[in-house]
C-alpha positions as CSV (number, residue, x, y, z in Angstrom):
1,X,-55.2,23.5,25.9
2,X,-53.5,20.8,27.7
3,X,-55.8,17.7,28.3
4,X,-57.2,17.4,32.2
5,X,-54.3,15.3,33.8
6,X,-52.2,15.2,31.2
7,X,-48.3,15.9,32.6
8,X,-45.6,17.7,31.2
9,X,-42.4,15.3,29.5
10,X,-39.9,15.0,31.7
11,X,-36.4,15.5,30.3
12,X,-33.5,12.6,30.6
13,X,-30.1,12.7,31.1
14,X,-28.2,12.7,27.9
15,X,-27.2,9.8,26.0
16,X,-24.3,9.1,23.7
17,X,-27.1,9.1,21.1
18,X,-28.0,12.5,21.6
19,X,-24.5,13.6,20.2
20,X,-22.7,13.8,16.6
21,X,-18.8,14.1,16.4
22,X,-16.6,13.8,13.7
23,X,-12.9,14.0,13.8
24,X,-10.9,16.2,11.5
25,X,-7.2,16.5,10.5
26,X,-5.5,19.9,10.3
27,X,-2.8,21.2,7.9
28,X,0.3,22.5,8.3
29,X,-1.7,26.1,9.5
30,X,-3.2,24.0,12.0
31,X,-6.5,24.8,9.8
32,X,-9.3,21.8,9.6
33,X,-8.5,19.8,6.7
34,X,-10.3,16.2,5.8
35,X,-12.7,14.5,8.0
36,X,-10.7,11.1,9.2
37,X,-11.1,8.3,7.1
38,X,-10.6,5.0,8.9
39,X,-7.4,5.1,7.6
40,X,-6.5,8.1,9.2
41,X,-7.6,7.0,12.7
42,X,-5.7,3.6,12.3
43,X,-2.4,4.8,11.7
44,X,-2.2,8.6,10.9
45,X,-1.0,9.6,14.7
46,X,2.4,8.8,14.6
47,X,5.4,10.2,16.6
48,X,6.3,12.9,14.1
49,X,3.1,14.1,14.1
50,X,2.8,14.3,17.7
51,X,6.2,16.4,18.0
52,X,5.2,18.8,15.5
53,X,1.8,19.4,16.7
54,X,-0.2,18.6,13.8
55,X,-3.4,19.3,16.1
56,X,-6.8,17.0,15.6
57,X,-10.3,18.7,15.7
58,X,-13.0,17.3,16.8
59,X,-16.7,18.9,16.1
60,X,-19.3,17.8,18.3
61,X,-23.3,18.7,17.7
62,X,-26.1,18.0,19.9
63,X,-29.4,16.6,18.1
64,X,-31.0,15.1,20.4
65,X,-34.4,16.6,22.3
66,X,-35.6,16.9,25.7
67,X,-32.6,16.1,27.9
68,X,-31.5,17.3,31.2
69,X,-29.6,20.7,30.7
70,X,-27.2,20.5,33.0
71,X,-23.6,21.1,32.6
72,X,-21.8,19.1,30.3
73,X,-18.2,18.7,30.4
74,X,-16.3,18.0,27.6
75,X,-12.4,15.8,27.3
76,X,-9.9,14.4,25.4
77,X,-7.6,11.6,26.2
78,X,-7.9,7.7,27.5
79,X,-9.2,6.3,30.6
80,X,-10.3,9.7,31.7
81,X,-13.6,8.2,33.7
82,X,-10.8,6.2,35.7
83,X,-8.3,9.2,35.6
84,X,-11.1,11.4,36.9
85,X,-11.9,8.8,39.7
86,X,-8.5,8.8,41.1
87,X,-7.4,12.5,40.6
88,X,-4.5,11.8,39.1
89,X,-3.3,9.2,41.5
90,X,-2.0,6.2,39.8
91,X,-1.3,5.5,36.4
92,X,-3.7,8.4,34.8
93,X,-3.4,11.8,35.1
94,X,-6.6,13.7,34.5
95,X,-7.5,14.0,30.9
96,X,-7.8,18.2,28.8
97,X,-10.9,19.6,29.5
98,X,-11.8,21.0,26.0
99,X,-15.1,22.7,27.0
100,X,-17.8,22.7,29.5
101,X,-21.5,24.4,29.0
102,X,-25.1,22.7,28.4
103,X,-26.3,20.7,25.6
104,X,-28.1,23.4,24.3
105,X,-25.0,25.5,23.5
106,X,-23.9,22.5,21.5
107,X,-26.9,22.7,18.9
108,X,-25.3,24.7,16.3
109,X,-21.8,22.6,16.7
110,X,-18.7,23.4,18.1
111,X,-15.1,22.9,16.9
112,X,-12.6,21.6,19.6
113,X,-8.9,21.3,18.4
114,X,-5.8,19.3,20.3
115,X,-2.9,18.0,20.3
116,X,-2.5,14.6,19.4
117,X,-0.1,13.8,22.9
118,X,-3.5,14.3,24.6
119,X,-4.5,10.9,23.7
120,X,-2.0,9.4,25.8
121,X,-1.6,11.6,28.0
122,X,-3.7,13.6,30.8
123,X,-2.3,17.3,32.1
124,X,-0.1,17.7,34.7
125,X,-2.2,20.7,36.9
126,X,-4.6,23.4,34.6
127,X,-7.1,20.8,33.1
128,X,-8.1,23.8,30.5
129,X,-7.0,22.7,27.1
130,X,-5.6,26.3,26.6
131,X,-3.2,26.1,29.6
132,X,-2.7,22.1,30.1
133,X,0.4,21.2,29.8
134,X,0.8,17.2,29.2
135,X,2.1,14.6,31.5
136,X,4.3,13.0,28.7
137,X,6.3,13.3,26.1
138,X,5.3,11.8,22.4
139,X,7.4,8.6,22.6
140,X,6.9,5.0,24.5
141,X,3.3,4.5,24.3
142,X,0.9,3.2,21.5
143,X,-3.3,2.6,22.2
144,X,-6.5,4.7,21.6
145,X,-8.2,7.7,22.7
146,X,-10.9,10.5,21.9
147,X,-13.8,12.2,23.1
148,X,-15.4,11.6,26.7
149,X,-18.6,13.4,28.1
150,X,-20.2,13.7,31.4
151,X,-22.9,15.9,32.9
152,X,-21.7,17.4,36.1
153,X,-21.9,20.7,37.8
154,X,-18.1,20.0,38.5
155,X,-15.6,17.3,37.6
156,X,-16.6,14.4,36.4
157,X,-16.7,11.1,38.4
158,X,-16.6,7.2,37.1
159,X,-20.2,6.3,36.5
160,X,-21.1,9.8,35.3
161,X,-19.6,9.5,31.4
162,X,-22.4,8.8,29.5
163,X,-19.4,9.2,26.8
164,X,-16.4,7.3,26.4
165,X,-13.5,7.9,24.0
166,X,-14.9,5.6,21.3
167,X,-17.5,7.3,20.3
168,X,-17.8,8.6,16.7
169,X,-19.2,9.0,13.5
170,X,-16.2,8.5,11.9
171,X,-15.5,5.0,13.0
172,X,-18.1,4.1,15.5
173,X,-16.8,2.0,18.2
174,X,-13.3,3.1,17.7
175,X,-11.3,5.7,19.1
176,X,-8.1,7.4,17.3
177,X,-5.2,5.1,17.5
178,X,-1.9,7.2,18.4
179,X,1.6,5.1,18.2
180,X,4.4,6.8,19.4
181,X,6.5,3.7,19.5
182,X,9.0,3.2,17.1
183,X,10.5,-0.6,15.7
184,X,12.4,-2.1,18.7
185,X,16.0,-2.5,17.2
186,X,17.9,-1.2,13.3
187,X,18.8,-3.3,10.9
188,X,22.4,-4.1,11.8
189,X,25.7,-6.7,10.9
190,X,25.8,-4.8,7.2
191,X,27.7,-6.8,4.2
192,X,28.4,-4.9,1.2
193,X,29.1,-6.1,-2.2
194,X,30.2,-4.4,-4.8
195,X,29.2,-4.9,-8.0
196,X,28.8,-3.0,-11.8
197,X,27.1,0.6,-11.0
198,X,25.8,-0.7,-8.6
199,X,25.7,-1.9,-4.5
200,X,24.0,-5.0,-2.7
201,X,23.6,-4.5,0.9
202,X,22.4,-7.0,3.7
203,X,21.5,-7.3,7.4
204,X,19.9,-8.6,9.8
205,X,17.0,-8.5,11.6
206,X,16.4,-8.5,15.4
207,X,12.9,-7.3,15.5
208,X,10.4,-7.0,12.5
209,X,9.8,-3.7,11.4
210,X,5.9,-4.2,11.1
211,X,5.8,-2.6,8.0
212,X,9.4,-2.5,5.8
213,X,12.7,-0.5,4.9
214,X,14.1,2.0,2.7
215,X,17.5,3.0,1.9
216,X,19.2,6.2,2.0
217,X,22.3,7.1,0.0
218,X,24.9,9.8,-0.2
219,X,28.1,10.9,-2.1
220,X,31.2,10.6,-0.5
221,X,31.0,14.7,0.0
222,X,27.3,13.9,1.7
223,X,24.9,14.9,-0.8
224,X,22.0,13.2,-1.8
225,X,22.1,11.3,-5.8
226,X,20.1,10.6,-8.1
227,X,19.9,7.1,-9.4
228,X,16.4,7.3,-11.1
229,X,14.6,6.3,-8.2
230,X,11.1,8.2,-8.2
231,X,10.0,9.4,-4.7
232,X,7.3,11.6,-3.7
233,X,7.7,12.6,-0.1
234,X,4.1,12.9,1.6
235,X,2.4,16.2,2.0
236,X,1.1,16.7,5.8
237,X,-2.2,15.7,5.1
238,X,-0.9,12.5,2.8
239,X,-2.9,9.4,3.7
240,X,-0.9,6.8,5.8
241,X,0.2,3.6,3.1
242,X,2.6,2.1,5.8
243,X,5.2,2.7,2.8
244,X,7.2,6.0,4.3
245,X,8.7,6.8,7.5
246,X,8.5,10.1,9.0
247,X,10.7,12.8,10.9
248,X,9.9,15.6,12.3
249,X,12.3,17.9,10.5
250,X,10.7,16.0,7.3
251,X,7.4,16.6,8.2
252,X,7.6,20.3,10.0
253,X,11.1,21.5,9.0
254,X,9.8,25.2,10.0
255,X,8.8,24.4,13.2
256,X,5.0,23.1,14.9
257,X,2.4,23.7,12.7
258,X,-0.5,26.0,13.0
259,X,0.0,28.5,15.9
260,X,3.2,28.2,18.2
261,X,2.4,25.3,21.2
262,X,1.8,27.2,23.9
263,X,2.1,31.0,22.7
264,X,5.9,30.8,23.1
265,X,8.1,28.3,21.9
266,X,9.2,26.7,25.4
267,X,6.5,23.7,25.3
268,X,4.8,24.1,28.5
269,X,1.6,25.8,26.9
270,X,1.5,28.8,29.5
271,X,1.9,31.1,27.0
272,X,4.8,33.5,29.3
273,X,7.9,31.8,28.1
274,X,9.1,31.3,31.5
275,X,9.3,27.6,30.8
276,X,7.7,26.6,34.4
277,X,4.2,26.3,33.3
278,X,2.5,28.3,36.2
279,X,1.4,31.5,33.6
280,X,2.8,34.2,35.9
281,X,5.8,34.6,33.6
282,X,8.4,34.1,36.4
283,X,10.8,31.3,37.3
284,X,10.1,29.3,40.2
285,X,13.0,29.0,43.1
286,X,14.9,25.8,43.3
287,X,13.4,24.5,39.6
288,X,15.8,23.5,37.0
289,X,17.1,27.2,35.0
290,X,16.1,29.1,37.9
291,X,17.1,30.8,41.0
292,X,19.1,28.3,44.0
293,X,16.6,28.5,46.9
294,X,17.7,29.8,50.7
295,X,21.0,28.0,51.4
296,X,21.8,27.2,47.5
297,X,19.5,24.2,47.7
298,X,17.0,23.2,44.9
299,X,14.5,20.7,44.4
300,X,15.1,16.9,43.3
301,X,18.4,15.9,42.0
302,X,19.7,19.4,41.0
303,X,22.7,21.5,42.3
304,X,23.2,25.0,42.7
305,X,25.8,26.4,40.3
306,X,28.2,28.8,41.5
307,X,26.1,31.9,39.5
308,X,22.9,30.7,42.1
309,X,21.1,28.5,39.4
310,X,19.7,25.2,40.0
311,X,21.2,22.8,37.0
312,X,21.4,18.8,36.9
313,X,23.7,17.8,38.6
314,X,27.4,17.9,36.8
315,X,25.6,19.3,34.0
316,X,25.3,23.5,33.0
317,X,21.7,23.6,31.1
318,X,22.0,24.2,27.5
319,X,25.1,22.3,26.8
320,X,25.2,19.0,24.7
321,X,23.8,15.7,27.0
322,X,22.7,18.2,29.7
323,X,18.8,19.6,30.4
324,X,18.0,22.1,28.3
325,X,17.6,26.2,29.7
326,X,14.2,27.1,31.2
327,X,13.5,28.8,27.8
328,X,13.6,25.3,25.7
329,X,16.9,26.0,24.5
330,X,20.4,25.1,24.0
331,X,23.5,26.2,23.3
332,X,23.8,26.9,19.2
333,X,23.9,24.9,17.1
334,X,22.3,22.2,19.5
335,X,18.6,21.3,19.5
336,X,16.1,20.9,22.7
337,X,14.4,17.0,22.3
338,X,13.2,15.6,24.9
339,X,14.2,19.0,27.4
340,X,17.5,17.4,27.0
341,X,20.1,19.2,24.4
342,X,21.8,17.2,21.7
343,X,24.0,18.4,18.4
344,X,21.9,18.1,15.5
345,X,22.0,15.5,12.7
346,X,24.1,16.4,9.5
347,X,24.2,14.7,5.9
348,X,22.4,11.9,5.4
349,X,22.1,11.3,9.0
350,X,19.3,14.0,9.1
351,X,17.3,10.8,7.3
352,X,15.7,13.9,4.8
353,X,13.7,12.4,2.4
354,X,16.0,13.9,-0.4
355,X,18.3,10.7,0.2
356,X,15.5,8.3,-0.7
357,X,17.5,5.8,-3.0
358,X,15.3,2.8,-3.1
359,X,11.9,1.8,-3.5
360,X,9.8,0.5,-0.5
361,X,11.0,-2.7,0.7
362,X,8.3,-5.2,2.4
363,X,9.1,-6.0,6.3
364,X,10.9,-9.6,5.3
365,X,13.2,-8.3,3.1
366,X,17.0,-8.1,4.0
367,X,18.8,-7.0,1.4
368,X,19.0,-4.5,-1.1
369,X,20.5,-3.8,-4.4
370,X,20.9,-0.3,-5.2
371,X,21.5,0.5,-8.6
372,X,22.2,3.6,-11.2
373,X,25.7,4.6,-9.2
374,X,28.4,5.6,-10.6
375,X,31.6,3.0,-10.8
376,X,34.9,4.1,-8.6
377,X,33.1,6.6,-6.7
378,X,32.7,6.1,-2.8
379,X,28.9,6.4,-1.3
380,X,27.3,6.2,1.8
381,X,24.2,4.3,2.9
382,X,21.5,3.9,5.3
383,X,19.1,1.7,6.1
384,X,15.4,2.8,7.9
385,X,13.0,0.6,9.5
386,X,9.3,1.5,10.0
387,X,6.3,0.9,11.2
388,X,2.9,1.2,9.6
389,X,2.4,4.5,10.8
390,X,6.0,5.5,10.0
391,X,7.5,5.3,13.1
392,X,11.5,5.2,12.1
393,X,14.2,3.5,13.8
394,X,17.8,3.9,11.4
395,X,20.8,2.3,10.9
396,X,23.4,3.4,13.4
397,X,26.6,1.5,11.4
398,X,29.1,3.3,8.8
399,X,27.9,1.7,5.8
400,X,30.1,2.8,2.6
401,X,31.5,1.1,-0.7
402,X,32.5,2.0,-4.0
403,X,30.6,0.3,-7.2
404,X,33.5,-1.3,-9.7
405,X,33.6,-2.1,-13.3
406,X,33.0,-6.0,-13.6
407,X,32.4,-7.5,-16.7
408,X,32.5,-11.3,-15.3
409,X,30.4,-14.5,-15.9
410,X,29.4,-14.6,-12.2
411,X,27.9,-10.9,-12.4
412,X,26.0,-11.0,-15.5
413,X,24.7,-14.5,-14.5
414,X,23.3,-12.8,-11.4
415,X,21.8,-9.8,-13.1
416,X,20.3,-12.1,-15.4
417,X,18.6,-14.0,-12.2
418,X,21.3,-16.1,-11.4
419,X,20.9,-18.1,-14.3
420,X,24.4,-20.1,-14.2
421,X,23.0,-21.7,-10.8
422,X,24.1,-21.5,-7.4
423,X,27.9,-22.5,-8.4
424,X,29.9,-22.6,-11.2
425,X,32.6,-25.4,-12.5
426,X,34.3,-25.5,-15.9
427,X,32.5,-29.3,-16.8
428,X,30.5,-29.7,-19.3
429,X,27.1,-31.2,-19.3
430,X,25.1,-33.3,-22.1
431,X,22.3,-30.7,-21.9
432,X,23.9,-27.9,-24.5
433,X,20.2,-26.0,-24.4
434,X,17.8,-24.9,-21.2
435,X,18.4,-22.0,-19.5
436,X,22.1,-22.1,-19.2
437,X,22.8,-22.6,-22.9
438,X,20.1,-19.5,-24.0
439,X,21.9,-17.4,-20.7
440,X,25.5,-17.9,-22.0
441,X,24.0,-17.4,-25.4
442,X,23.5,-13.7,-23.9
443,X,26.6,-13.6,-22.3
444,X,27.9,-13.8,-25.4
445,X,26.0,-10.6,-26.5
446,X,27.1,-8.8,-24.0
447,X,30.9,-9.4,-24.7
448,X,31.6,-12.6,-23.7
449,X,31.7,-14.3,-27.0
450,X,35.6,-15.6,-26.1
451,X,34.5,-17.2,-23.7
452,X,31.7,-18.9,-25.3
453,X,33.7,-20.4,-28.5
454,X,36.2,-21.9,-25.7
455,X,33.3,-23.9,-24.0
456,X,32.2,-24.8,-27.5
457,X,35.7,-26.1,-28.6
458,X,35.8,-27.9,-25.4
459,X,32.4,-30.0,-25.7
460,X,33.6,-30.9,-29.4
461,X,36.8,-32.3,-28.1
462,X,35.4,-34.4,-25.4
463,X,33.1,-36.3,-28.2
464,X,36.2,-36.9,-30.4
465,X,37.7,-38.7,-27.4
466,X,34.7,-40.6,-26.6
């Protein structure tokens, strides 16, 4: 029996407190791997792993007690309380919606999965994760984002997040950091010594890499060598070290992981395969790939062919530099990046980690000696930057040379850590031992015991005179 006067507790509006989320990483099924370590929400969101989808779940449980049940809603992204706000005017379009019911529903925990480009970017029209189709692509931006909540019968408004994308168990106070920017400028102005089995290159540096280099090497027919260099390329899930780049034909060479983006291969996440992104699985008049409107006009800057289908201008989609067809395709053996068409990579210049020649090489190196090559045969070389989180930029110049048999003094001095000094002169000194005297000592060893008696006869002859 309630006590005379006594009043029932009043719920309150939920609190970030009241919640529990934990961020996951997904395989290459797009199933839930390992919870994020604070590695993984540092630096695991690179640009590869944007392109192929490699999806992040987030599982968010309500334990709190006697709160308001009204409707929560549930997004993914950055600056979605100001997005929200302006309706997607200005620089934020409105972030996913992932899921909207009360916290009551949330008790037993739910499971929420995304692609990474939401957390820089909001959705062009459908705000339902299932249909929203980004408004970006996964390059150009670097910064943080996660899960926001609000309690609203509708859409949310600024003021009415009790959320904000920085709240986790994971890291608390930090959201998942996402760089989709790769180092500014390659390595570039190449010299190329040749030396015994062996190849130094140098360059130079406009722009630190942030993180370091490898080097890539071929044979003069383009396949990759072996010159006892151990590398391990990363697994999907592999924790970042900031000592690999990544592709995304290294990293997904079989396409997006888990379940195809969308339903249908042409990116827009509609699920018809029209490529428009309005679900009714029809082209829309007067859009790129599709059907010239009333007097062979279309919208923006593209033309009407002469077969009635709107194209950028000077441009037939599918074809190499133009857009590509409404289906997210090109014209074999081209490849769709960026919805423009390009020829693919061949050789080394696919960057496949099978031509990983050289250990990792810290961000202030520039050069690099690559050994266990074979003299008088021709090779090709290049050079990657990266970031941390494995953002590439390559080497654009021909970089080739062919290791010769050299068996003089200057190359076995440097070998031997350029022990004859910085130059070389045939005068003798009144120092015979040190360094030089046990390095020529060795020389000697090594086949250059001619050479050694001359400099001996030499040094006796000069104390005769004196």
């Amino acid at each position: 029996m309630a006590l005379s006067g006594s009043r029932p507790a009043l719920a309150a509006p939920p609190t970030a407190e009241d919640f529990q989320i934990f961020y996951y990483i997904t395989d290459e099924n797009g199933d839930r791997d390992r919870r994020m370590s604070a590695l993984d929400m540092t630096g695991f969101v690179n640009q590869a792993r944007c392109e192929c989808r490699q999806n992040i779940i987030s599982r968010i449980t309500f334990q709190g007690s006697n709160v308001d049940q009204d409707q929560l809603n549930t997004y993914v992204g950055q600056n979605c309380a100001t997005a929200q706000k302006n309706g997607g005017i200005g620089q934020f379009a409105p972030c996913a919606l992932l899921a909207s019911g009360t916290p009551q529903a949330l008790q037993t925990g739910f499971e929420y999965g995304f692609s990474p480009l939401f957390l820089a970017y909001g959705v062009q029209d459908d705000q339902g994760i299932a249909n929203a189709v980004p408004d970006g692509t996964c390059s150009g931006l670097e910064g943080q984002g996660g899960v926001w909540m609000c309690s609203s019968a509708s859409s949310c408004q600024m003021g009415e997040f009790f959320m904000e994308g920085s709240t986790n168990n994971n890291v608390p106070g930090s959201g998942i950091s996402y760089d989709y920017q790769p180092p500014l400028n390659p390595p570039s102005d190449f010299q190329v010594s040749a030396g015994d089995s062996s190849v130094l290159i140098s360059w130079k540096v406009t722009a630190v890499p942030q993180s370091g280099y490898r080097v890539l090497c071929a044979d003069e027919n383009g396949a990759p060598i072996d010159n006892g260099i151990s590398f391990t390329p990363p697994t999907p899930t592999s924790l970042i070290n900031g000592t690999i780049y990544y592709t995304k034909d290294n990293l997904c060479p079989n396409g997006e992981f888990g379940p195809d983006y969308g339903g249908d291969g042409d990116g827009d996440g509609d699920g018809d395969g029209d490529g428009d992104g309005d679900g009714d699985g029809e082209c829309v008049e007067g859009t790129d790939g599709c059907t010239c409107l009333p007097d062979d006009e279309c919208e923006g800057s593209l033309s009407c062919n002469p077969d009635g289908i709107c194209e950028s201008i000077g441009c037939t989609p599918g074809e190499v530099g133009c857009v590509c067809t409404a289906e997210g395709l090109c014209d074999a053996p081209n490849e769709c990046t960026n919805n423009y068409c390009v020829a693919p990579a061949t050789g080394i210049n696919t960057l496949d980690w099978s031509y990983v020649c050289s250990d990792h090489l810290p961000l202030n190196t520039n050069e690099a000696r690559i050994t266990g090559l074979e003299n008088g045969k021709n090779y090709q070389f290049v050079v990657v930057a990266y970031d941390y989180a494995g953002n590439y930029v390559a080497s654009t110049e021909s970089i080739t040379a062919s290791p010769v048999d050299t068996s003089g003094l200057w190359e076995q001095c440097e070998l031997q850590g350029n022990i004859c000094g910085e130059g070389w002169s045939c005068s003798v000194t009144d120092q015979p031992r040190g360094r030089l005297a046990g390095g020529l000592g060795l020389l000697g060893l090594l086949g250059f015991a001619g050479l050694g008696a001359g400099l001996t006869r030499r040094r006796r002859h000069q104390r005769r005179r004196a």
